[in-house]
VODO-70849 format. One line per field, with one value per residue: residue number from 1; residue in one letter; x, y negated, z of N, C-alpha, C, O, CB in turn. Coordinates in Angstrom, 2 decimals, decimal comma. Atoms other than C-alpha are relative to their C-alpha. Glycine has a CB too. Layout:
# residues N
nr c(NUM|...) .
rest c(a|...) .
n_east c(X|...) .
n_north c(Y|...) .
n_up c(Z|...) .
ca_east c(X|...) .
ca_north c(Y|...) .
ca_up c(Z|...) .
c_east c(X|...) .
c_north c(Y|...) .
c_up c(Z|...) .
o_east c(X|...) .
o_north c(Y|...) .
o_up c(Z|...) .
cb_east c(X|...) .
cb_north c(Y|...) .
cb_up c(Z|...) .
# end
This chain:
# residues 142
nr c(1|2|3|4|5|6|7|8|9|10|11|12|13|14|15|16|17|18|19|20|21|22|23|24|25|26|27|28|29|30|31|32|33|34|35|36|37|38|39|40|41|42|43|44|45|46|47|48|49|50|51|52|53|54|55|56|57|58|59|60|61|62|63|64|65|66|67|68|69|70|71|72|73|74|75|76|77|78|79|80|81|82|83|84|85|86|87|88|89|90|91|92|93|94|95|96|97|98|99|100|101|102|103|104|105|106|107|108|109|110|111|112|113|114|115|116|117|118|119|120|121|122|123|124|125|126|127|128|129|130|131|132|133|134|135|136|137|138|139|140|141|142) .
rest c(x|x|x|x|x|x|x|x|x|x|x|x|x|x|x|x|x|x|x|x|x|x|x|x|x|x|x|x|x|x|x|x|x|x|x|x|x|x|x|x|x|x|x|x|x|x|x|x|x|x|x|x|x|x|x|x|x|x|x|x|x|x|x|x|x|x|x|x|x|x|x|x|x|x|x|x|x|x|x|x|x|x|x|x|x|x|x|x|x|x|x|x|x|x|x|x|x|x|x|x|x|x|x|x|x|x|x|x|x|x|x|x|x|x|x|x|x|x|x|x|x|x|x|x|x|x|x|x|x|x|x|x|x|x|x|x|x|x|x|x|x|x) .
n_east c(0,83|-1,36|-0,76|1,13|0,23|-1,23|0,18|0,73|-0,77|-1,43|0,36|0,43|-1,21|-0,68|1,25|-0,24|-1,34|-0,45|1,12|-0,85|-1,08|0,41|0,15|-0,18|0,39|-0,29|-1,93|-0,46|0,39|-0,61|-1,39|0,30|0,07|-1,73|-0,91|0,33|-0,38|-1,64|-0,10|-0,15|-1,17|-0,97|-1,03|-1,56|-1,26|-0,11|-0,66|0,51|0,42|0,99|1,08|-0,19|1,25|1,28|-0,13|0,53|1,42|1,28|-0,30|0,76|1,28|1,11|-0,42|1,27|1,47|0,44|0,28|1,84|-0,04|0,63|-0,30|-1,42|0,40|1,38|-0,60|-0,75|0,91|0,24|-1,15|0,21|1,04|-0,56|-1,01|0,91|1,24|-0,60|-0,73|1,36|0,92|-0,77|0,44|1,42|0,18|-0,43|0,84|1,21|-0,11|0,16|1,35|0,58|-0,43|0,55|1,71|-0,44|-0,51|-0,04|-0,67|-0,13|0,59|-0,60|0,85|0,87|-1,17|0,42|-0,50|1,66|0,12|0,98|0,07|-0,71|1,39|0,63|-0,21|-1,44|-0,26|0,38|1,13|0,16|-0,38|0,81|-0,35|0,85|0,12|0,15|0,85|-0,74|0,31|-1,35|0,49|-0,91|0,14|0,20) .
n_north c(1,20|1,11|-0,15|0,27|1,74|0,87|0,35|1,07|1,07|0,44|0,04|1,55|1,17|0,27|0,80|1,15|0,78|-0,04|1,32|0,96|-0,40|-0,10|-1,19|-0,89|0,12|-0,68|0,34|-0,47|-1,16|-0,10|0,03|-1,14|-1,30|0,36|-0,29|-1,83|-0,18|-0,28|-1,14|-1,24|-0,29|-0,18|-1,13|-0,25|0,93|0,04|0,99|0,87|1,15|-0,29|-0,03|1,08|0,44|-0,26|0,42|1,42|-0,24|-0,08|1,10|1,39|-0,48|0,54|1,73|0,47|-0,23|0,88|1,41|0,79|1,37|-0,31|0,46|-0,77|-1,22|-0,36|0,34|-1,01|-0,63|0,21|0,10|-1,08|-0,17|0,76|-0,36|-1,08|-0,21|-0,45|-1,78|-0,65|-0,14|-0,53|-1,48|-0,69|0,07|-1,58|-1,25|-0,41|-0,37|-1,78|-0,56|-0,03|0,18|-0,72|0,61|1,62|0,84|1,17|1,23|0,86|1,58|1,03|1,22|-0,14|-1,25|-0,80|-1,25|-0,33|-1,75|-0,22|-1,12|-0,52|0,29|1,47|0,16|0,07|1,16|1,52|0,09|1,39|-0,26|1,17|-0,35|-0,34|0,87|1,27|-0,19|0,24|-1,31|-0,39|-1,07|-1,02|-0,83|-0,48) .
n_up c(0,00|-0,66|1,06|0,69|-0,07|0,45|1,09|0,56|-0,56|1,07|1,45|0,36|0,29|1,67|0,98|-0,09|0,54|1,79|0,59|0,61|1,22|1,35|0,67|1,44|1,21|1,21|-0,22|-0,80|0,60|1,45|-0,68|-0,47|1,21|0,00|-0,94|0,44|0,51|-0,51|-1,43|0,58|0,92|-0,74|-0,09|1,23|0,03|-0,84|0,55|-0,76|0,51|0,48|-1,39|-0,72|0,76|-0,91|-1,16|0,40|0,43|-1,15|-0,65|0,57|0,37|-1,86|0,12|0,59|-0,53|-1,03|-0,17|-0,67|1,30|0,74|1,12|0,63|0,47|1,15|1,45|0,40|0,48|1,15|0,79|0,93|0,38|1,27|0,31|-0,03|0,69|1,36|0,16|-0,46|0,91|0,88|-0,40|-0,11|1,60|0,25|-1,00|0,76|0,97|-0,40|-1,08|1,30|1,54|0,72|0,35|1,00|0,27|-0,85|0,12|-1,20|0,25|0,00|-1,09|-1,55|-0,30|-0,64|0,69|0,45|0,65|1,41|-0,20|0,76|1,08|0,22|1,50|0,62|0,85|-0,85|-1,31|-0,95|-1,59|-0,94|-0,90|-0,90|-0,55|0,43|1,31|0,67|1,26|0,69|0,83|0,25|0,70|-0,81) .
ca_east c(0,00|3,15|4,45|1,24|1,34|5,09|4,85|1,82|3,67|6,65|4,26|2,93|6,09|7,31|3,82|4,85|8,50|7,50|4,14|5,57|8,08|8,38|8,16|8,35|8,51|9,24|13,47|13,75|12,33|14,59|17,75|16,53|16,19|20,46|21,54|19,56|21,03|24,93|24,41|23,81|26,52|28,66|28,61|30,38|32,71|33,81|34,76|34,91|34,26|31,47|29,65|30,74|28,59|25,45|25,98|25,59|22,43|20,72|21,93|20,51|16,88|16,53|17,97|14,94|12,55|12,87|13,33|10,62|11,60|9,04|9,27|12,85|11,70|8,98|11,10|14,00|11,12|10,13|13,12|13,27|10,49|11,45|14,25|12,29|9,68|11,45|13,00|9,20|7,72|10,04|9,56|5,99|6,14|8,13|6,13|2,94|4,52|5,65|2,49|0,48|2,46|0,58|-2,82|-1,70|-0,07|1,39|1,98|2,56|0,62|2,50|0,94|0,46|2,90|0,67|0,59|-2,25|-3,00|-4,41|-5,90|-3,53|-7,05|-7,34|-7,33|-3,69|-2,57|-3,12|-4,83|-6,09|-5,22|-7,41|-5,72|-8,42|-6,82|-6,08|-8,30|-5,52|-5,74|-2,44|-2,32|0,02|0,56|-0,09) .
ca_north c(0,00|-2,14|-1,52|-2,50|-6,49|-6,84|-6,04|-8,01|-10,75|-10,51|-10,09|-13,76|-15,40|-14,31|-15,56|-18,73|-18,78|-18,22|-20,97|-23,40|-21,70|-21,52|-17,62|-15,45|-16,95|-16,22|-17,40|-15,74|-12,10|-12,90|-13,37|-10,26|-7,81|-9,28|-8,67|-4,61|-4,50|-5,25|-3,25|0,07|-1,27|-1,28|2,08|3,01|0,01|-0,21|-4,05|-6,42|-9,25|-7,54|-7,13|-10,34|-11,46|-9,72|-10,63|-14,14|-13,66|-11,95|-15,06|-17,65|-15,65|-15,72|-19,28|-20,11|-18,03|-19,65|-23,06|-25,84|-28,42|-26,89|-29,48|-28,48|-24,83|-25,13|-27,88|-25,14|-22,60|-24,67|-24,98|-21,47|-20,70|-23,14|-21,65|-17,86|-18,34|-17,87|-14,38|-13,45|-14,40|-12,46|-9,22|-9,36|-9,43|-6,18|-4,57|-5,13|-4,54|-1,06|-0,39|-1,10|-0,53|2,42|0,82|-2,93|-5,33|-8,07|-11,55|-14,55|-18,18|-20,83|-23,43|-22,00|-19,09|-16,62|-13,10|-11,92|-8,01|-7,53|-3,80|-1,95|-0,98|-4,78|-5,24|-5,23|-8,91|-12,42|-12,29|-15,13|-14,80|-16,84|-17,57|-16,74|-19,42|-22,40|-21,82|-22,17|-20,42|-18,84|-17,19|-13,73|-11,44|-8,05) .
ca_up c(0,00|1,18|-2,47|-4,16|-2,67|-3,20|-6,79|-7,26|-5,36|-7,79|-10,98|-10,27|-9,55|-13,24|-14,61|-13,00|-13,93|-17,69|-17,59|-20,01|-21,98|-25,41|-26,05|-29,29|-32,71|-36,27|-35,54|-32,62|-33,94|-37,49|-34,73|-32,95|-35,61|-36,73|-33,51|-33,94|-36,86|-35,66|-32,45|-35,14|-37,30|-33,97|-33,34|-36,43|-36,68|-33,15|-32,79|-29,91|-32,35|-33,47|-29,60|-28,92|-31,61|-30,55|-27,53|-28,54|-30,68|-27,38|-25,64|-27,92|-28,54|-24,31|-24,41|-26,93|-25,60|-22,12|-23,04|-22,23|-25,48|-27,40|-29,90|-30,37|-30,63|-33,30|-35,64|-35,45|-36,05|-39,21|-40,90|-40,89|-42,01|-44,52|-45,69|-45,40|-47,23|-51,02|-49,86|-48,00|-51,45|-53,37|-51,01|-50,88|-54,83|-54,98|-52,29|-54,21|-57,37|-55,84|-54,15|-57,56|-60,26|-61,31|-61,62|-62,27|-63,55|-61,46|-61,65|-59,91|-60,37|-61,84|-59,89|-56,52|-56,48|-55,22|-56,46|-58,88|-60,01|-63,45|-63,82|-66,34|-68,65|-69,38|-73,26|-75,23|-76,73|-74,87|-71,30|-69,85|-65,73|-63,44|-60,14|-57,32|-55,49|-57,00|-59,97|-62,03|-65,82|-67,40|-70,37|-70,51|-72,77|-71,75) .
c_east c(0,87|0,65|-0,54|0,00|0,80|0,06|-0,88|0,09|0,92|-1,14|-0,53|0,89|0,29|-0,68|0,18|1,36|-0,38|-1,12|0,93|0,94|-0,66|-0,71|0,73|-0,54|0,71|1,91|0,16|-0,07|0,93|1,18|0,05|0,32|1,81|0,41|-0,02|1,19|1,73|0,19|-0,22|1,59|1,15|0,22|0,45|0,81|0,26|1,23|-0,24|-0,65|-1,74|-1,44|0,01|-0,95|-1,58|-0,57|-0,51|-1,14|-1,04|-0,22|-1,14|-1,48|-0,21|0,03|-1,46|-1,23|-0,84|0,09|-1,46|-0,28|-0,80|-0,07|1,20|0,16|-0,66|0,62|1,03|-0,96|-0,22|0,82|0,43|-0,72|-0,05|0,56|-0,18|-0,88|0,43|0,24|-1,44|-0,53|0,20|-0,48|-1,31|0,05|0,35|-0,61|-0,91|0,29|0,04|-0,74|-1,03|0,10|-0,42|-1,46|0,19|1,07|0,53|0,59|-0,11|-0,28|1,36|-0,11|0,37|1,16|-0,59|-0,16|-1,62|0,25|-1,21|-0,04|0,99|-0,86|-0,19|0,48|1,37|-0,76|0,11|-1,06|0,14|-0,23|-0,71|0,84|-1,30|0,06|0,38|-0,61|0,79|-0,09|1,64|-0,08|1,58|-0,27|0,18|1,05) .
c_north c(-1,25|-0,39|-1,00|-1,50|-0,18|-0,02|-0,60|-1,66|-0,34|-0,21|-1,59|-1,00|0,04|-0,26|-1,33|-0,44|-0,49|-1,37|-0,90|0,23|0,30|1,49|0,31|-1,02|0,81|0,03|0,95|2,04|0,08|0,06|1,48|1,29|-0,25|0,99|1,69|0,09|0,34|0,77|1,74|-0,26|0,23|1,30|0,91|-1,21|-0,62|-1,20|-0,91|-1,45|-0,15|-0,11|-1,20|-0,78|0,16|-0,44|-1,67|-0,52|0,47|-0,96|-1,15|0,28|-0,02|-1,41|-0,37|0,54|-0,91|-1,56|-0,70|-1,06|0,65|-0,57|0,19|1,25|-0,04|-0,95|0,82|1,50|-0,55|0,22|1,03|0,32|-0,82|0,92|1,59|0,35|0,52|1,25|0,49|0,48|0,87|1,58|0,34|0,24|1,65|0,90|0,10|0,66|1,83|0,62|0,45|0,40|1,18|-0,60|-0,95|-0,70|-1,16|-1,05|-0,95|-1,40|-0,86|-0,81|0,45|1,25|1,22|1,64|0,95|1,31|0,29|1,56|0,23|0,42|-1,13|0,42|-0,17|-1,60|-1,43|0,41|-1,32|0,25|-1,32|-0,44|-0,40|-1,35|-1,31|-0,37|-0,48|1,17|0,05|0,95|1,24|0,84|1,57|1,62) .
c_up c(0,00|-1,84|-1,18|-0,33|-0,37|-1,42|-0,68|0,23|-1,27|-1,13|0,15|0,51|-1,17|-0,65|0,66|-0,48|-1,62|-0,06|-0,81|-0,83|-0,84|-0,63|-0,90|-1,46|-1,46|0,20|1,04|-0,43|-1,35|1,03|0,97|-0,41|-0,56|1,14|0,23|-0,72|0,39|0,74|-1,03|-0,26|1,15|0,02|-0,99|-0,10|1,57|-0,28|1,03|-0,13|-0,08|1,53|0,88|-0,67|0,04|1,48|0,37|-0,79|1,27|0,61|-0,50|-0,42|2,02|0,16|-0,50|0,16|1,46|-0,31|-0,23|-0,74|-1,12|-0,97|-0,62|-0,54|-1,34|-1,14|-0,11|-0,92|-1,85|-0,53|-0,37|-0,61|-1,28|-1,32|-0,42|-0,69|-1,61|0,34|0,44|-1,22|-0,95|0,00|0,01|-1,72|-0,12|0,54|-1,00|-1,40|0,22|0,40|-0,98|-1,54|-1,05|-1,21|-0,57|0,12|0,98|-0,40|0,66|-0,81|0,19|0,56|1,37|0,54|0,43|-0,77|-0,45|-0,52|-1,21|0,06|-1,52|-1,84|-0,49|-1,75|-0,16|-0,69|1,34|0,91|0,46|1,70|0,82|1,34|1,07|0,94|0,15|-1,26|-1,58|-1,56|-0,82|-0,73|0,06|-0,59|1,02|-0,99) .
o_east c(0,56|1,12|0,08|-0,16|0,72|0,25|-0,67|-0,50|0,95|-1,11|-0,48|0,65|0,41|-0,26|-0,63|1,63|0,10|-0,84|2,09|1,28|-1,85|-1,59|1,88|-1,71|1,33|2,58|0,93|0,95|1,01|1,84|1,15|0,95|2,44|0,85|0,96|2,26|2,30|1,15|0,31|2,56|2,13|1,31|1,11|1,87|-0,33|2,27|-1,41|-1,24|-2,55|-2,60|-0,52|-1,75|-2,38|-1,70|-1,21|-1,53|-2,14|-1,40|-2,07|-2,00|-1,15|-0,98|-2,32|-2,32|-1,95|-0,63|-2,57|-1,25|-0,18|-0,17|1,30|0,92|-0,28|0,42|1,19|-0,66|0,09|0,67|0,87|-0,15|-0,63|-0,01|0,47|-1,22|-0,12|-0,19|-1,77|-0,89|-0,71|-0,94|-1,71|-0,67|-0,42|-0,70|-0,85|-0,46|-0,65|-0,50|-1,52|-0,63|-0,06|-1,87|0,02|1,89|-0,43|1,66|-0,88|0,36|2,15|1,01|0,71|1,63|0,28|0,50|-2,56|1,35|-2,42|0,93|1,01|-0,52|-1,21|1,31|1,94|-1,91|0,58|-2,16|1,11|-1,33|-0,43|1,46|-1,73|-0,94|0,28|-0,32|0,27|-0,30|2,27|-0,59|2,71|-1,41|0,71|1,19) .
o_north c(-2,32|-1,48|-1,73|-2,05|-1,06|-1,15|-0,93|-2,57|-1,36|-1,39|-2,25|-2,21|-1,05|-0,45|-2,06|-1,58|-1,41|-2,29|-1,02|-0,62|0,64|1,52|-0,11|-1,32|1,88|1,05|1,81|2,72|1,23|1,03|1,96|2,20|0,76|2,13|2,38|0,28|1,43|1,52|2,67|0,39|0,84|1,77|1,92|-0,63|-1,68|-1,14|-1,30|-2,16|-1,05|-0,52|-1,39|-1,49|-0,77|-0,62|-2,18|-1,67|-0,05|-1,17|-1,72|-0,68|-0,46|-2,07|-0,65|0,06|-1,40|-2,29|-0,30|-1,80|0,61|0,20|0,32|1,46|0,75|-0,58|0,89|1,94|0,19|1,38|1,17|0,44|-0,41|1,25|1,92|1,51|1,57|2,06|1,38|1,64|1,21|2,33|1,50|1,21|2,58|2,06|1,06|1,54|2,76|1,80|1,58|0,41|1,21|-0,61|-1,04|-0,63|-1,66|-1,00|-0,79|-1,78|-0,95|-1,11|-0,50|1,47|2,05|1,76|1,42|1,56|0,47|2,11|-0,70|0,13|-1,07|1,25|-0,59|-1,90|-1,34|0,84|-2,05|0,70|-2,52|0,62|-1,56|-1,95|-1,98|-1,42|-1,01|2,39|-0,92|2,03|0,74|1,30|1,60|2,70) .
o_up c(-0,52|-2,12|-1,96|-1,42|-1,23|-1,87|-1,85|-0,36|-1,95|-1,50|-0,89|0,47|-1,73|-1,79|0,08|-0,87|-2,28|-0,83|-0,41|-1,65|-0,91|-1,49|-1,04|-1,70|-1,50|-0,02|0,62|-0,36|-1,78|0,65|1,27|0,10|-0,27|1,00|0,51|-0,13|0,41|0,59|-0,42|0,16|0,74|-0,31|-0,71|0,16|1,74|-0,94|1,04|0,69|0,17|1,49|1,97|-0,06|-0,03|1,94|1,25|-0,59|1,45|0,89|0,07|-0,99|2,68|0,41|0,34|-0,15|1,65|0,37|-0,57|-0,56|-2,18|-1,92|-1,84|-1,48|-2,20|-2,30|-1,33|-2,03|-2,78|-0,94|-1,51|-1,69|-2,29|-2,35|-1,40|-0,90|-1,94|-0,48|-0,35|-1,44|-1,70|-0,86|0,02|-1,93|-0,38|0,13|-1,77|-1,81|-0,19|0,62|-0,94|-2,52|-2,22|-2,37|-1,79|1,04|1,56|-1,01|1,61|-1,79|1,13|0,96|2,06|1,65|0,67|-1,81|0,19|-1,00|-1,16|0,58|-2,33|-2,99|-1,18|-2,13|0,84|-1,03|2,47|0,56|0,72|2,00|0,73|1,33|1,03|1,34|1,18|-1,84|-2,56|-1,54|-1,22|-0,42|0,06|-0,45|2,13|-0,43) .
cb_east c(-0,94|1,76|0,00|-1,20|-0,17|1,38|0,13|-1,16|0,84|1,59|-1,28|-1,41|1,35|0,60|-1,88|-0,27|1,56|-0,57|-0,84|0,53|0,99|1,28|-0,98|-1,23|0,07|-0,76|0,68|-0,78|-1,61|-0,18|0,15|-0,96|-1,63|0,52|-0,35|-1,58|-0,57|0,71|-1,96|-1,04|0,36|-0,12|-0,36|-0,43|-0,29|-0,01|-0,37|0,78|0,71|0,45|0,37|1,37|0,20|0,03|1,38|0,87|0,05|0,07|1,54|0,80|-0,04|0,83|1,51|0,08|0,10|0,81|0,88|-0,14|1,84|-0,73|-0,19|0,94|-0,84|-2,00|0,48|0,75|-1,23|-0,36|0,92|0,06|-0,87|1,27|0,87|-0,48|-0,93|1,29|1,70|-1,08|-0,25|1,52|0,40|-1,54|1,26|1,20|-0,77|-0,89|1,12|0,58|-0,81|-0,10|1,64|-0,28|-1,06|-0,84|-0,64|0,49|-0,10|1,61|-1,37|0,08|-1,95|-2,21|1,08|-1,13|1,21|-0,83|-0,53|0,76|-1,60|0,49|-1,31|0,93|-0,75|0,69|-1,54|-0,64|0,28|-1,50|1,95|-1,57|1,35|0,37|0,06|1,07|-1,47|1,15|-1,64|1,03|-0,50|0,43|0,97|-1,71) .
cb_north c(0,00|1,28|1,47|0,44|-0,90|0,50|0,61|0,36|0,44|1,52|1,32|-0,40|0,09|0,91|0,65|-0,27|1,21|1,95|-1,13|-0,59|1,06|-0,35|0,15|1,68|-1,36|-1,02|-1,86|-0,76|-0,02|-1,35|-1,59|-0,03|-0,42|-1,88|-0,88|0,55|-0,68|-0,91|-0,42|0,33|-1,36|-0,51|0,78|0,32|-1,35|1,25|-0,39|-0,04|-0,06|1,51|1,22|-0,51|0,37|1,19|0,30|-0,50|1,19|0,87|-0,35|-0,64|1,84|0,58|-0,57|-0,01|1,62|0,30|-0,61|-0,77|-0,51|0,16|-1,04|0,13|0,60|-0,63|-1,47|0,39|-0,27|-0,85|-0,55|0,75|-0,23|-0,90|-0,38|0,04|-1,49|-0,73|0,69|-0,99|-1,01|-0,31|0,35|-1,18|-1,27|0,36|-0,37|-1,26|-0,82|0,53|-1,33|-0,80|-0,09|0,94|-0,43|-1,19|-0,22|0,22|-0,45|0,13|-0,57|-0,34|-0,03|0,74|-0,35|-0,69|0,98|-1,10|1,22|-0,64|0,58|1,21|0,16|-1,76|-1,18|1,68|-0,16|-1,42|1,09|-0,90|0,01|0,67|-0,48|1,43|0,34|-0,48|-1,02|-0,06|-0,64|0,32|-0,80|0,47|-0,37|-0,22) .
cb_up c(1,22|1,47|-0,36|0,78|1,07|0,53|-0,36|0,32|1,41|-0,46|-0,59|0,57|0,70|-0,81|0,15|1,17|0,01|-1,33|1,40|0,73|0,10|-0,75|-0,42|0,14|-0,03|-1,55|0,66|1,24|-0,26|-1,43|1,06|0,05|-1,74|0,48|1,30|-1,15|-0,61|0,60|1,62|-1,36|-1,18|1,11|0,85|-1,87|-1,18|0,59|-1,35|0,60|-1,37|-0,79|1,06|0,09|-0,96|0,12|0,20|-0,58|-1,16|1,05|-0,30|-1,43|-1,23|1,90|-1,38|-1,16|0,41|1,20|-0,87|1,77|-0,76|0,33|0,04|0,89|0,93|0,60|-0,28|1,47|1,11|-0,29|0,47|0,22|0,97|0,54|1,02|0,75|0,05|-0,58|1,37|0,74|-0,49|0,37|1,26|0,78|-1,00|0,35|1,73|-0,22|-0,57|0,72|1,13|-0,05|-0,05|1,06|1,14|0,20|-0,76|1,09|-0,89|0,87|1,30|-0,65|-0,09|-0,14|1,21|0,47|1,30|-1,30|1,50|-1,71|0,27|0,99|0,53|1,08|-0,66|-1,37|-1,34|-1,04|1,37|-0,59|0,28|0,59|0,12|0,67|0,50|0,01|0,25|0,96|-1,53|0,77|-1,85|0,79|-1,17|0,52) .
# end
């Protein structure tokens, strides 16, 4: 019973340490998944450079999780996310392409960038491509 209060004691001091911090975003989860990554590649290339480096990625993802400059968090946040978005758009392209490429066709709105799937059955010669969401019309041959 004794066990019961002290850990429900502790569980709402660390819901008060964290009130106010920044958390989990998109940067911190992209610096996360790195630092995975090196920590495999460590144990085949056994390298103090190398754990010194992870080491410093776990660092700077608690660093930014606990900090309380949330506006400092979320314009670092953007900027990746910035910077992210071209390689995202790229991989979702290939995913769908690989996901679809039996059935259809894929292409991507000039305008808007977004990623449209023509069925493979569509008529041979000039297609006219609608985009769903900027009502944009592009003609491709098929």
């Amino acid at each position: 019973m004794k066990f019961g209060n002290s850990f429900r004691g502790f569980s709402d001091k660390y819901k008060r340490f964290l009130y106010g911090r920044y958390g989990q975003d998109g940067l911190n989860r992209f610096i996360s998944c790195v630092a995975f990554i090196l920590c495999i590649i460590s144990f085949i290339i056994r390298s103090g450079y190398l754990t010194a480096a992870i080491f410093a990625l776990l660092a700077i993802t608690i660093f930014r999780s606990l900090s309380k400059k949330h506006a400092d968090r979320m314009r670092e946040n953007q900027i990746y996310e910035k910077a992210a978005k071209p390689v995202k758009r790229k991989i979702k392209y290939w995913y769908v392409r690989l996901k679809s490429g039996k059935t259809h066709r894929v292409y991507t709105c000039r305008e808007c960038h977004s990623i449209l799937r023509v069925p493979k059955d569509a008529p041979a010669g000039k297609l006219e491509v609608k985009c769903p969401k900027c009502r944009g019309v592009s003609v491709r041959r098929q």
